[in-house]
Structures are given as structure tokens and as C-alpha cells.
C-alpha positions, 0 to 999 in steps of 0.5 A: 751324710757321714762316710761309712763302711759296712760288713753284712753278714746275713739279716740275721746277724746282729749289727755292731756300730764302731765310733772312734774319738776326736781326732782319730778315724774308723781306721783305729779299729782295723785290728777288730774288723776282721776278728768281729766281722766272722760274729756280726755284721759290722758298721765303720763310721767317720765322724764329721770331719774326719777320715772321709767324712768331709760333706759341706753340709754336714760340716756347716752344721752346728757342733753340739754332741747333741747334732754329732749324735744324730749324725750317726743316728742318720746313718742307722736311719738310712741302713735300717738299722733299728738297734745295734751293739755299739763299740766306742773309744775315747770320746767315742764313748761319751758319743755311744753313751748320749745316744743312749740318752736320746734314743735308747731303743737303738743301744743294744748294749754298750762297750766303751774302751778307754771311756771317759766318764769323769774329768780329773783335775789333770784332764781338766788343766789340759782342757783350759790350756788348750782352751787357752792356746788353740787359736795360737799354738798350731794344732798339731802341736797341741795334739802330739802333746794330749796325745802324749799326756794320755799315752805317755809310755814306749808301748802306747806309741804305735796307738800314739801315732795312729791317732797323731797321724789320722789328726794331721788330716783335720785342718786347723778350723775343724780341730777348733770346732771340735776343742769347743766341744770340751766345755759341753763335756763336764755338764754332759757327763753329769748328767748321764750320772744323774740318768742311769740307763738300763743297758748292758756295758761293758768297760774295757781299760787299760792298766795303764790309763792313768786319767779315766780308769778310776772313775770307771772302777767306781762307777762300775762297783755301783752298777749292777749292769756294767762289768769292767775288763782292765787289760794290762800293760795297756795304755787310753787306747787299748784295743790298739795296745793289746787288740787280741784281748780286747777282741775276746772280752768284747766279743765274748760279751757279745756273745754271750749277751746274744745266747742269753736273748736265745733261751729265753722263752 
């Protein structure tokens, strides 16, 4: 089972799931914790192989967004959790969003930061050098330089090196299963194009996220259940560039998500 760290309030209390991206950890959301936990009770996931998720059996598994989806299904299973808010970064979003694809009685709703929904020619090049490269170029190597890419500026540097640092724990091996998983990613984010879900999202971006904010905006002008916050001078990893506007929009969307449910008759 994968490592995971709980706030509960009351059982009263609406849960809120937290699943970082690849190469990251359930540290990358310690500027959220403490602002979410006073509004809901709080779930922390290490995703396979990651932070304190390193189980045998679990990394024995195959690799698929498919088996790394139920990984987190099994964590609600085993809490007893039967439906929860669910807060995503980067590849963290694709994860929240096939979740919705296999089980959407458990979404209750959807905020997706620095999402990823379609892959630009640029994303695209990155993937097939990597692709190309990661049995030969030492990980690291090619970590500092996607991170780089996605987070090229001054001010995304702490953001940069939180995610570079949390990756040097992955070894080589692990880092190549989870680079596998880019060629799943096209025909996956097709087919969540095709098959629409009735859940509340809410985008967050930054300003700044040059290879995945067009997308959401064109996505978002279509749907009828989606809105969009675009945060400024803030780069792919928004809810560490600029935490106390990302902690307002998304709790507020919560919030008001939770008020709405009250009054109804």
C-alpha cells in the first residue's frame, strides 16, 4: 500500500485527496496543509515510488495510469473514504482525472493546478528526446533540464528545486518506469476529450505555464462545469510560486461547492 498521511477533522467533514506529479512528493503541497486542514479533513499520498511510498510489492506492479489510479483508489478503500475533493498538480491531474474515468462516484470534484490535458509540439519533443536518451543521460540530468523547460524563470526557482530535489530520491530504474508512462499519455488525454464527466473542476494556472495553459483556456470556453483561475507572474507549479492565492481560489471553490450541497432541499 502506498504511504499516506491523514488530517481528520470530524466525520462530518469532507475529505480533500492531494496527488502530486512524477518526480515530486506529498511534501509539494506543505504550503496548502495547513490553510486546507482548519475546512476539511486532509488526505497526503506518496504515489509509488515516491517520498515514502517504496512497498516491493507495490513497485513489482505494473505500470500503467490505470494500476498507479487504483493505487490511490486503495488508499480510500482502506480509509473508508467513499467520495472526496480531489487537488492535483501536473501529472497529478491526468491521475484525478482517470480516476474520474473509472470510478466517478468517488470525485467529488476536481482542482487541477498546472493541468495537463494536451501535449503542444514542444511537450511532445521533450518527451521523444527523453524517450530517446533516458537509458543513457543520467536521470538527474534530464530532470533538471524538463524541470527547467517547464519552469524556466527566477521566480519559479524555489518551485524548480523542490521538485529536482524530491526527484534525486528516485533511482534511475524507477525514473525510467515512470518515462514509460509519456507514451500512454496522448491516447489517455484523447480519450478523456471524447468522454466528458459531469464533475465540478476547477483550473488553476499560472500565467506563466507557457506548455499547458492554452489548452485549459479552450477547454474551459466549452464547458459548462469547469472555470479557470489564472494566477499571475506564476509559473507549471502554481500552488508553490504563489500558495496564498491558490489556497483562496481552491478553497473558496470548495466552499462554496459545500454551501450550494446545504441548501439544497
Amino acid at each position: 500500500m502506498l504511504y499516506y498521511k491523514s488530517y481528520e477533522l470530524s466525520d462530518f467533514h469532507e475529505w480533500v485527496v492531494f496527488i502530486h506529479g512524477a518526480g515530486g512528493s506529498s511534501s509539494v503541497w506543505y504550503k496548502q496543509v495547513k490553510e486546507f486542514k482548519k475546512h476539511f479533513n486532509v488526505l497526503l499520498i506518496d504515489l509509488r515510488g515516491h517520498g515514502k511510498s517504496r512497498n516491493p510489492k507495490i513497485l513489482n506492479r505494473k505500470y500503467s495510469f490505470d494500476n498507479v489510479s487504483r493505487d490511490i483508489i486503495e488508499i480510500l478503500d482502506h480509509i473508508n473514504i467513499k467520495e472526496a475533493h480531489f487537488v492535483g498538480i501536473s501529472l497529478g491531474t491526468i491521475l484525478i482525472r482517470n480516476i474520474a474515468e473509472i470510478n466517478p462516484n468517488r470525485v467529488k470534484s476536481m482542482i487541477l493546478g498546472g493541468a495537463i490535458i494536451r501535449l503542444n509540439t514542444r511537450v511532445k519533443t521533450l518527451i521523444s528526446l527523453g524517450n530517446f536518451s533516458k537509458k543513457i543521460i543520467p536521470y538527474m540530468w534530464l530532470y533538471k533540464f524538463f524541470a527547467w523547460c517547464l519552469m524556466p524563470k527566477k521566480r519559479h526557482h524555489e518551485s524548480r528545486m523542490l521538485f529536482v530535489n524530491q526527484a534525486k530520491k528516485l533511482c534511475q530504474k524507477e525514473f525510467i518506469k515512470w518515462f514509460k508512462l509519456t507514451s500512454d499519455v496522448v491516447p489517455l488525454l484523447v480519450q478523456f476529450e471524447e468522454n466528458k464527466v459531469d464533475i465540478p473542476t476547477l483550473y488553476v494556472m499560472g500565467q506563466e505555464d507557457y506548455m499547458f495553459l492554452y489548452p485549459v483556456e479552450e477547454v474551459v470556453k466549452k464547458s459548462k462545469q469547469a472555470r479557470l483561475e489564472v494566477i499571475q507572474d506564476s509559473g507549471h507549479v502554481c500552488n508553490v510560486d504563489k500558495p496564498e492565492i491558490f489556497n483562496q481560489v481552491s478553497i473558496e471553490f470548495l466552499l462554496k461547492l459545500y454551501k450550494s450541497k446545504v441548501a439544497l432541499p
